[in-house]
TORKOL-4160 file (C-alpha; in steps of 0.2 Angstrom, whole numbers, padded with zeros to 4 digits, m for minus):
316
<pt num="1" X="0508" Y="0482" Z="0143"/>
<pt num="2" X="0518" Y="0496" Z="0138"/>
<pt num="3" X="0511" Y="0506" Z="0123"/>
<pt num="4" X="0520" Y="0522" Z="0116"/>
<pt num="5" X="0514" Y="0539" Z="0119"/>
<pt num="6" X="0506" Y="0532" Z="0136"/>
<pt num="7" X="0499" Y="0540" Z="0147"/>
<pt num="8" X="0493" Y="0553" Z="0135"/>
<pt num="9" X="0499" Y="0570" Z="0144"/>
<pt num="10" X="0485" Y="0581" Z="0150"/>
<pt num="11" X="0491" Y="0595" Z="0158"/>
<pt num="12" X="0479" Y="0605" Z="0172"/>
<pt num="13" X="0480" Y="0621" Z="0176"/>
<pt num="14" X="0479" Y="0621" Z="0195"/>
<pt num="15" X="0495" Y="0611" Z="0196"/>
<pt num="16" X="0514" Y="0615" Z="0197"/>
<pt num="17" X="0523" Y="0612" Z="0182"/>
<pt num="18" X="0537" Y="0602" Z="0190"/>
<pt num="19" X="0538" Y="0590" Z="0206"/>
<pt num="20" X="0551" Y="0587" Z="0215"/>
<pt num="21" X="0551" Y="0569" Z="0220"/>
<pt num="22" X="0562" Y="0564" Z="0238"/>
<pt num="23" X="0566" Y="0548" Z="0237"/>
<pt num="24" X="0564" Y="0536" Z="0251"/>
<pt num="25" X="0567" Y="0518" Z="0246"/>
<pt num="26" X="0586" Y="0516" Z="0251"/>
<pt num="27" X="0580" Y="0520" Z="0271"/>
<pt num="28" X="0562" Y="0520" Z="0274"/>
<pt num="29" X="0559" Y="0507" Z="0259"/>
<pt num="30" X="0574" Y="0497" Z="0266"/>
<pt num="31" X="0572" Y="0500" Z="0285"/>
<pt num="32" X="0558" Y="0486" Z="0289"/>
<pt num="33" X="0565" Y="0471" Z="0277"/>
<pt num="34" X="0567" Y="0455" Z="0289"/>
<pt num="35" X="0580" Y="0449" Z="0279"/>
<pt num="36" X="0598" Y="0460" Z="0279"/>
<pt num="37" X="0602" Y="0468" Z="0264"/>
<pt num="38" X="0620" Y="0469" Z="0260"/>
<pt num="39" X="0628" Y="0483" Z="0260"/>
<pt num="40" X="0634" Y="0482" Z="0241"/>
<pt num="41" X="0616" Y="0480" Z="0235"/>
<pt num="42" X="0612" Y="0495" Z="0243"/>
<pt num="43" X="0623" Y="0506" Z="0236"/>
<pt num="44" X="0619" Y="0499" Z="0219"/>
<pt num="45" X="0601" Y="0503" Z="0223"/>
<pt num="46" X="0605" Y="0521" Z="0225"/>
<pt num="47" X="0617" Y="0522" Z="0210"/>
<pt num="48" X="0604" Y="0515" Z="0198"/>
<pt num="49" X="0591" Y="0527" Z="0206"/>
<pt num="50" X="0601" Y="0541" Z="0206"/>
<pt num="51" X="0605" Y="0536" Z="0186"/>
<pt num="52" X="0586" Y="0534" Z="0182"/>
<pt num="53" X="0585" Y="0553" Z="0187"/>
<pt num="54" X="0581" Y="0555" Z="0207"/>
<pt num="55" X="0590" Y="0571" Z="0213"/>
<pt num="56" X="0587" Y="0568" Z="0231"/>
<pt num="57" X="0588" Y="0548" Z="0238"/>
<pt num="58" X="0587" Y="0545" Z="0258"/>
<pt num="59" X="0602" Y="0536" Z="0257"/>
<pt num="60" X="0602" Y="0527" Z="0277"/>
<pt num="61" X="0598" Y="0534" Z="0295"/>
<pt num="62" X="0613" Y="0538" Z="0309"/>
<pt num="63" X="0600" Y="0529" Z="0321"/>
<pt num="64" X="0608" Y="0513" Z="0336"/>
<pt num="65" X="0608" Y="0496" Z="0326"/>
<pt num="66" X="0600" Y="0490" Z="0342"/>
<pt num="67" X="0583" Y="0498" Z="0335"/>
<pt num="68" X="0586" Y="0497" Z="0317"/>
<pt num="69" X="0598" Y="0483" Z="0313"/>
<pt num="70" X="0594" Y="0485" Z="0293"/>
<pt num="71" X="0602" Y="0500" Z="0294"/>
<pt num="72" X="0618" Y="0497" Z="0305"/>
<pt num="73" X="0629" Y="0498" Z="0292"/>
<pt num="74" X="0627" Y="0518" Z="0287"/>
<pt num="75" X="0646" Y="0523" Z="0290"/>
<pt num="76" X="0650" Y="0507" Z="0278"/>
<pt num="77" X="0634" Y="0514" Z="0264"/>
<pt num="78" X="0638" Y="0529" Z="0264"/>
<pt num="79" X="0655" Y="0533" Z="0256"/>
<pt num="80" X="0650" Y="0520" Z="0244"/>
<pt num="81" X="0637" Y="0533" Z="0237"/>
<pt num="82" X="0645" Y="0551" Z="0243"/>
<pt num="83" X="0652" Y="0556" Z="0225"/>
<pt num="84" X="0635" Y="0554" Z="0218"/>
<pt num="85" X="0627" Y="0572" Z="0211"/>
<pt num="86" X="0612" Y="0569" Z="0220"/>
<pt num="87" X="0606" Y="0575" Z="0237"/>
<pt num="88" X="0610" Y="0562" Z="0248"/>
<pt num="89" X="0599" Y="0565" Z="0265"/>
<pt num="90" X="0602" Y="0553" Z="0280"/>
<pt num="91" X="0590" Y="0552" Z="0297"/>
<pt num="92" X="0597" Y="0557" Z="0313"/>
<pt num="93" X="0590" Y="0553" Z="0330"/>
<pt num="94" X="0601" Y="0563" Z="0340"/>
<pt num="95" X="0618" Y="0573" Z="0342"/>
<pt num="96" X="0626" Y="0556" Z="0342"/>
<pt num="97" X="0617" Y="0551" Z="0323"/>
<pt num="98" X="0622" Y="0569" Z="0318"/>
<pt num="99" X="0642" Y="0567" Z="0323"/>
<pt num="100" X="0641" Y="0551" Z="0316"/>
<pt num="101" X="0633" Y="0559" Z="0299"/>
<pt num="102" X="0646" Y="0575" Z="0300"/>
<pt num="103" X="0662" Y="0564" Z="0301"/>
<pt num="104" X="0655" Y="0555" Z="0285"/>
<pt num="105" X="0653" Y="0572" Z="0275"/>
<pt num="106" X="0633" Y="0572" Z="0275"/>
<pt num="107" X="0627" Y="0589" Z="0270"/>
<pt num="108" X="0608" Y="0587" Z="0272"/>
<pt num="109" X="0601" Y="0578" Z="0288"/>
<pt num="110" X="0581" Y="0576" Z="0294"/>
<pt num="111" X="0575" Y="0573" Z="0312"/>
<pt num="112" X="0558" Y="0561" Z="0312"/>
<pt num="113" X="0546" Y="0570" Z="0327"/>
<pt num="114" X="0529" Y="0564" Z="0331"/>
<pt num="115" X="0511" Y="0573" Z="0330"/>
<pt num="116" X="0505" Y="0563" Z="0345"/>
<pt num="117" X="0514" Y="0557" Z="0361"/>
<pt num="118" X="0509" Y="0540" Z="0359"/>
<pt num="119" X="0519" Y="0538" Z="0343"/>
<pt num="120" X="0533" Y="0549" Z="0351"/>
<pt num="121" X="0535" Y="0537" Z="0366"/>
<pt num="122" X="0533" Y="0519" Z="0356"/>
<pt num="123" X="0548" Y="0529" Z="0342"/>
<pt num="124" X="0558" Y="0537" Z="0353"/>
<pt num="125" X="0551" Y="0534" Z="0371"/>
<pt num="126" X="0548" Y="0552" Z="0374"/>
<pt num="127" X="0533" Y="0565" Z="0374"/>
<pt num="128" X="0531" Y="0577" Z="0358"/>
<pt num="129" X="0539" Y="0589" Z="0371"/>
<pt num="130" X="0555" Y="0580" Z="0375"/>
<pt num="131" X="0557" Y="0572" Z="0358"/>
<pt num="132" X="0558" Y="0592" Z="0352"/>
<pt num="133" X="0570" Y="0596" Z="0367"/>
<pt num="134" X="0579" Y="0583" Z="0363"/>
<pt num="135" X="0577" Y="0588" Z="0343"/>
<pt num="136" X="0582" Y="0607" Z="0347"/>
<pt num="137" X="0600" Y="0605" Z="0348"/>
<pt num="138" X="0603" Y="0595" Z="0335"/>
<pt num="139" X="0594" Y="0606" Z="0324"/>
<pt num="140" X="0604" Y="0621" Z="0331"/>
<pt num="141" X="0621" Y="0613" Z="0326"/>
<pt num="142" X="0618" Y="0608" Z="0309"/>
<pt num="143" X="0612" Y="0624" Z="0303"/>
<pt num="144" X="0628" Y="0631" Z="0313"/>
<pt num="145" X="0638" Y="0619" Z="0302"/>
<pt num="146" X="0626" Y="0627" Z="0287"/>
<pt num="147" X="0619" Y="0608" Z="0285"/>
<pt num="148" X="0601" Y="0606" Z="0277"/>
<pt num="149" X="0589" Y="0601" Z="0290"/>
<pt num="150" X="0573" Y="0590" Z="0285"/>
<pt num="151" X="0561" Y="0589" Z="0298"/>
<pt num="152" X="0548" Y="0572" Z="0297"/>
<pt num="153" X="0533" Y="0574" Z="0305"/>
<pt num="154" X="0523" Y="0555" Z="0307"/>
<pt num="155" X="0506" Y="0554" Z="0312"/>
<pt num="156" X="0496" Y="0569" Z="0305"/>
<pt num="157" X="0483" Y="0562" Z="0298"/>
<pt num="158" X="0480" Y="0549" Z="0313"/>
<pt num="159" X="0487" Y="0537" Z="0326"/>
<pt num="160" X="0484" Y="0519" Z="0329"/>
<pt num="161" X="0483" Y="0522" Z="0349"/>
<pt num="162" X="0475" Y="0538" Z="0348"/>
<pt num="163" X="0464" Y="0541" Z="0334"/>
<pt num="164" X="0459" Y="0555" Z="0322"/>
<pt num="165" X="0473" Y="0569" Z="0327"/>
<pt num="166" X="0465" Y="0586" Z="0328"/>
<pt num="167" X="0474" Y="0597" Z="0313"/>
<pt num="168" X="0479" Y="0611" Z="0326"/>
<pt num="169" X="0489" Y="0601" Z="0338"/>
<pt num="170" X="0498" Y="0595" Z="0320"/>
<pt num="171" X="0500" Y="0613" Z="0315"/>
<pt num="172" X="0508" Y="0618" Z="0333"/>
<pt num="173" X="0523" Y="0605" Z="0328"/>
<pt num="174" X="0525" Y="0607" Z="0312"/>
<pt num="175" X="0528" Y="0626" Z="0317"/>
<pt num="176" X="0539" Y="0621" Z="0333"/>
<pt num="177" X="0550" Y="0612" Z="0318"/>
<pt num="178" X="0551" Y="0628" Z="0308"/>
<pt num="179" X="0555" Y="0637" Z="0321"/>
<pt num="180" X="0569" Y="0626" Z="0327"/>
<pt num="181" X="0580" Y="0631" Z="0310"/>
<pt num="182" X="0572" Y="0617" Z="0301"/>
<pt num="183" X="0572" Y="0619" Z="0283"/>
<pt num="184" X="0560" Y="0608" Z="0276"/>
<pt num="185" X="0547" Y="0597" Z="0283"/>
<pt num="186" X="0536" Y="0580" Z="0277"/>
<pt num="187" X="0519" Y="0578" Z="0283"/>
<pt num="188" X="0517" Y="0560" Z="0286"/>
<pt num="189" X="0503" Y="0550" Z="0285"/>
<pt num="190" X="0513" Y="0535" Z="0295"/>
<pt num="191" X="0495" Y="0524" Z="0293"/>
<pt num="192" X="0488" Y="0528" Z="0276"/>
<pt num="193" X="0473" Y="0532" Z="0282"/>
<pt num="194" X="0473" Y="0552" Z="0274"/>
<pt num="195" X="0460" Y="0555" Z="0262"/>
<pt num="196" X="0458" Y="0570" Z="0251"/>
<pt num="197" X="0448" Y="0583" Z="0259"/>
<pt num="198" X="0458" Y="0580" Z="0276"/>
<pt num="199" X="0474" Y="0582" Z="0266"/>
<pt num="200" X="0465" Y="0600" Z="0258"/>
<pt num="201" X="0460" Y="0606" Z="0278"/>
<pt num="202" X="0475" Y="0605" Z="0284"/>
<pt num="203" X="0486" Y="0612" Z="0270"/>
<pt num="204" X="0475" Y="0626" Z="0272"/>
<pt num="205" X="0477" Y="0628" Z="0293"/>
<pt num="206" X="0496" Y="0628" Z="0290"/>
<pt num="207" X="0495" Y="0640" Z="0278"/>
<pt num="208" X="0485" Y="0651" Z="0290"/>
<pt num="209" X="0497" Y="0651" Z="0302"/>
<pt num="210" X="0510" Y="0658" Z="0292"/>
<pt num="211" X="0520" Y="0642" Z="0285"/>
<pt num="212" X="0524" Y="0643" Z="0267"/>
<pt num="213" X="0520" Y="0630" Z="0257"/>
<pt num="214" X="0536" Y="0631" Z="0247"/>
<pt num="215" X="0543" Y="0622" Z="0265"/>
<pt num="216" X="0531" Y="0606" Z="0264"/>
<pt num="217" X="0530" Y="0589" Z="0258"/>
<pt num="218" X="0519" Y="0576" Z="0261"/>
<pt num="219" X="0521" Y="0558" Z="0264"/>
<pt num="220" X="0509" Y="0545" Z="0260"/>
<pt num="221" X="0507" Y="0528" Z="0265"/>
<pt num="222" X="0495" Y="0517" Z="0253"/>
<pt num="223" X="0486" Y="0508" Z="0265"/>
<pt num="224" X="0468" Y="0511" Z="0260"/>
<pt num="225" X="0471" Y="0513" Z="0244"/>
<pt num="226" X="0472" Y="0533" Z="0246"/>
<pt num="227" X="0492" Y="0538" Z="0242"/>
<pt num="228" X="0488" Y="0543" Z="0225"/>
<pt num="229" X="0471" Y="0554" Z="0227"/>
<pt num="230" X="0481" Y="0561" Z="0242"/>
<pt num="231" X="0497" Y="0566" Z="0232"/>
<pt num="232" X="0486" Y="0577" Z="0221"/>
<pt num="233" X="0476" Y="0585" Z="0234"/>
<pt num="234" X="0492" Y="0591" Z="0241"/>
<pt num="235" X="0498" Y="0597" Z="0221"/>
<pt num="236" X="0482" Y="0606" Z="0219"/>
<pt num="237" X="0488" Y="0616" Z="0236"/>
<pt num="238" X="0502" Y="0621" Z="0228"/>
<pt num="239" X="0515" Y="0607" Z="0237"/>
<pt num="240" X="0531" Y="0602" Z="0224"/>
<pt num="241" X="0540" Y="0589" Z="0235"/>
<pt num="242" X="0531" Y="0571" Z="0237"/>
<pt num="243" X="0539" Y="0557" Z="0246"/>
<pt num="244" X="0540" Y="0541" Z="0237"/>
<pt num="245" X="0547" Y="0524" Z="0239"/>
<pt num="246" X="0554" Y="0514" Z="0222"/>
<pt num="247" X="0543" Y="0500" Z="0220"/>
<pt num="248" X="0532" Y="0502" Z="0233"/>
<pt num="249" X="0543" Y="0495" Z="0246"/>
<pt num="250" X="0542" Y="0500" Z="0266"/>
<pt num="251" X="0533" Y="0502" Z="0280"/>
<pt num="252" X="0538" Y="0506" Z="0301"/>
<pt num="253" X="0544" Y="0496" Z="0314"/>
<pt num="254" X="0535" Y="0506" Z="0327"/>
<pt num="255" X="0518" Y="0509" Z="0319"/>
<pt num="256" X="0513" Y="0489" Z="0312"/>
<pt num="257" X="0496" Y="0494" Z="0302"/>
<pt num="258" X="0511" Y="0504" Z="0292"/>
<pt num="259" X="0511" Y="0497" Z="0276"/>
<pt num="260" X="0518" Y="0501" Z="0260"/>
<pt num="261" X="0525" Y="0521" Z="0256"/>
<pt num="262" X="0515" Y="0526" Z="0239"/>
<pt num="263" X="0526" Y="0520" Z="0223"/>
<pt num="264" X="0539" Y="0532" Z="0216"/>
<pt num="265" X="0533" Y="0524" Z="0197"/>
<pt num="266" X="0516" Y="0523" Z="0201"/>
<pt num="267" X="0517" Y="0542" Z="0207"/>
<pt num="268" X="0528" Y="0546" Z="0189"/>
<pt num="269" X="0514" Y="0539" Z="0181"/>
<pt num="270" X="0504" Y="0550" Z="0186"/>
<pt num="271" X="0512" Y="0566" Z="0184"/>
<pt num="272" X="0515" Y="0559" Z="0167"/>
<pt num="273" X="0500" Y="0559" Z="0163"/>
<pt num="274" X="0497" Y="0577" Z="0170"/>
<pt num="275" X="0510" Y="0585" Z="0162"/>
<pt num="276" X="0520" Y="0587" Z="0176"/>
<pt num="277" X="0538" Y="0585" Z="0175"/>
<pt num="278" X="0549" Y="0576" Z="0187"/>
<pt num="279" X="0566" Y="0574" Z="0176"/>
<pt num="280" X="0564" Y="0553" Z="0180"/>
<pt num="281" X="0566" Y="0539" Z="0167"/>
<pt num="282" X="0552" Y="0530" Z="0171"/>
<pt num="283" X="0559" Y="0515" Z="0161"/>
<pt num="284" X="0576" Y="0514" Z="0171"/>
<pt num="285" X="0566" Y="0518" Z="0187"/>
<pt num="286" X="0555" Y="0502" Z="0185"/>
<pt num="287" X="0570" Y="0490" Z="0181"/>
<pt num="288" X="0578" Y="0497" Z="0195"/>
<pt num="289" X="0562" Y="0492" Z="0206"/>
<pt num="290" X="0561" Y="0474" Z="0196"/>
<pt num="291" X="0580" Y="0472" Z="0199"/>
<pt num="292" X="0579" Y="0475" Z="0219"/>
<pt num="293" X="0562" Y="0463" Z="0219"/>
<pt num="294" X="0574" Y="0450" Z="0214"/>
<pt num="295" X="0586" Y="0454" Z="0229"/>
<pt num="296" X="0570" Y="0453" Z="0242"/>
<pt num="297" X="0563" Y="0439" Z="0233"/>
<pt num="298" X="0544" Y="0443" Z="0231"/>
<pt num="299" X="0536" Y="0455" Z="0216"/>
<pt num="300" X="0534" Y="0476" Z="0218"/>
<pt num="301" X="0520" Y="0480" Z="0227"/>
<pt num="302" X="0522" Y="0495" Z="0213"/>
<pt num="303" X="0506" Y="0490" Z="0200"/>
<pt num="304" X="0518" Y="0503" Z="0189"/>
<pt num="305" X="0531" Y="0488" Z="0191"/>
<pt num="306" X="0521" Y="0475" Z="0187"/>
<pt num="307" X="0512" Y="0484" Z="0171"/>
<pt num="308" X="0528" Y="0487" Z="0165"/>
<pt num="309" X="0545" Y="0476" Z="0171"/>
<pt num="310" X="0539" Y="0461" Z="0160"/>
<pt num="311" X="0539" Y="0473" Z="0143"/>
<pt num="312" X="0553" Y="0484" Z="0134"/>
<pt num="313" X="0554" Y="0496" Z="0147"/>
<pt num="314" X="0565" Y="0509" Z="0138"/>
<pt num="315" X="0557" Y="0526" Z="0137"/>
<pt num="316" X="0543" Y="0531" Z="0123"/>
């Protein structure tokens, strides 16, 4: 139920004051639905999440609709949503993805590498190595064009071939990335199987070897219940950008023990109650959520969602 002046606002010392929140539901949220979303309802998704405050919404991925058909219509999405005054980011898998992405105007692109060769060959058929060969050119030419690179790193915090993924060997990409030109990069917990301390050591080893915090955001995955208790670990660390998807929604295609991303409302929530600010109307996010449930035809996995999408859900 929704009560006013809920969640009380405690703020903590150890945290920023405001969070950056990179919306992923449009792409990552999206990609895995069975069923095809039309192309309409997607742009009113991003519309009614860039109204309910979201500054930056993944709009779609420049990838072959071979291996991503839910997202095959990106040059029809896009210049639905363009004139939006919101960061618009799209995934490119290669030169191809990043003309495809240029013609259409797009300013801010990401590239998705791997932490482990396994991941790397079942997402892109390629070795770490060659996924970054194949990466480094792309990067080089949207910097050239003064476009703003993101660079996804999946599989930080473990691999369902491969096991627990020794923090160095995650560190050596993650700085391969920033040295390619790459502007920002999402640590990605693919499997949700991150847990707090983990989250802690290897914030602290990237920070060791020289990469800022102020470049990092992290990407979690709720499988074990962790996304939350992660988020924070990473806030108390000194990270301002958290990956999110509205209403809980997405998974991958390559990686099936990939459930849900953590819940853009559920993560609010939260930093509500910590007094941290995010700029978001939680009560237009969560009818948003409620209103694209209705399109997939099953409830928000988002317990934010369900608390609140059956009560007045205007802000308090």
């Amino acid at each position: 139920m929704t009560v006013p002046g809920l969640p009380m606002a405690v703020p903590s010392r150890d945290l920023p004051t405001r969070v950056r929140i990179h919306e992923v539901g449009a792409r990552d949220g999206l990609q895995n639905e069975k069923a095809t979303v039309p192309t309409e309802v997607k742009a009113e998704f991003i519309r009614r999440l860039a109204d309910a405050g979201l500054t930056t919404i993944e709009a779609t991925s420049f990838v072959h609709p071979k291996w991503v058909p839910q997202l095959a219509d990106a040059e029809q999405l896009f210049p639905l949503v363009s004139d939006l005054p919101v960061a618009l980011p799209v995934l490119v898998p290669n030169e191809r993805g990043l003309d495809r992405a240029l013609a259409l105007g797009s300013r801010r692109v990401a590239v998705f590498a791997s932490a482990t060769d396994s991941f790397a060959k079942a997402n892109l058929n390629r070795t770490v190595d060659e996924a970054l060969a194949m990466f480094e050119p792309v990067v080089s030419r949207a910097k050239s064009e003064d476009v703003h690179v993101r660079g996804y790193l999946s599989m930080c915090f473990g691999d369902p071939w491969e096991g627990a993924v020794p923090i160095p060997q995650v560190v050596q990409v993650c700085k391969a990335l920033l040295d390619m030109g790459c502007d920002e990069l999402s640590l990605g917990d693919t499997i949700g199987v991150a847990t707090p301390g983990h989250v802690v050591a290897l914030l602290a080893a990237l920070d060791e070897a020289g990469v800022p915090v102020s470049a990092l955001g992290v990407h979690f995955h709720d499988t074990y219940g962790q996304a939350l208790a992660n988020t924070l670990a990473a806030l108390q660390q000194g990270v301002t950008t958290v990956d999110a998807s509205a209403g809980g929604l997405g998974g991958c295609p390559y990686a099936k023990s990939a459930t849900g991303n953590l819940a853009t409302e559920d993560l609010v929530w939260m930093l509500r109650g910590l007094g941290v600010d995010t700029g978001i109307d939680l009560g237009r996010l969560v009818a948003t959520s409620a209103w694209m449930a209705t399109h997939l035809g099953r409830p928000s996995p988002s317990r934010t969602v369900r608390a609140l999408s059956h009560e007045d859900t205007e802000e308090h």
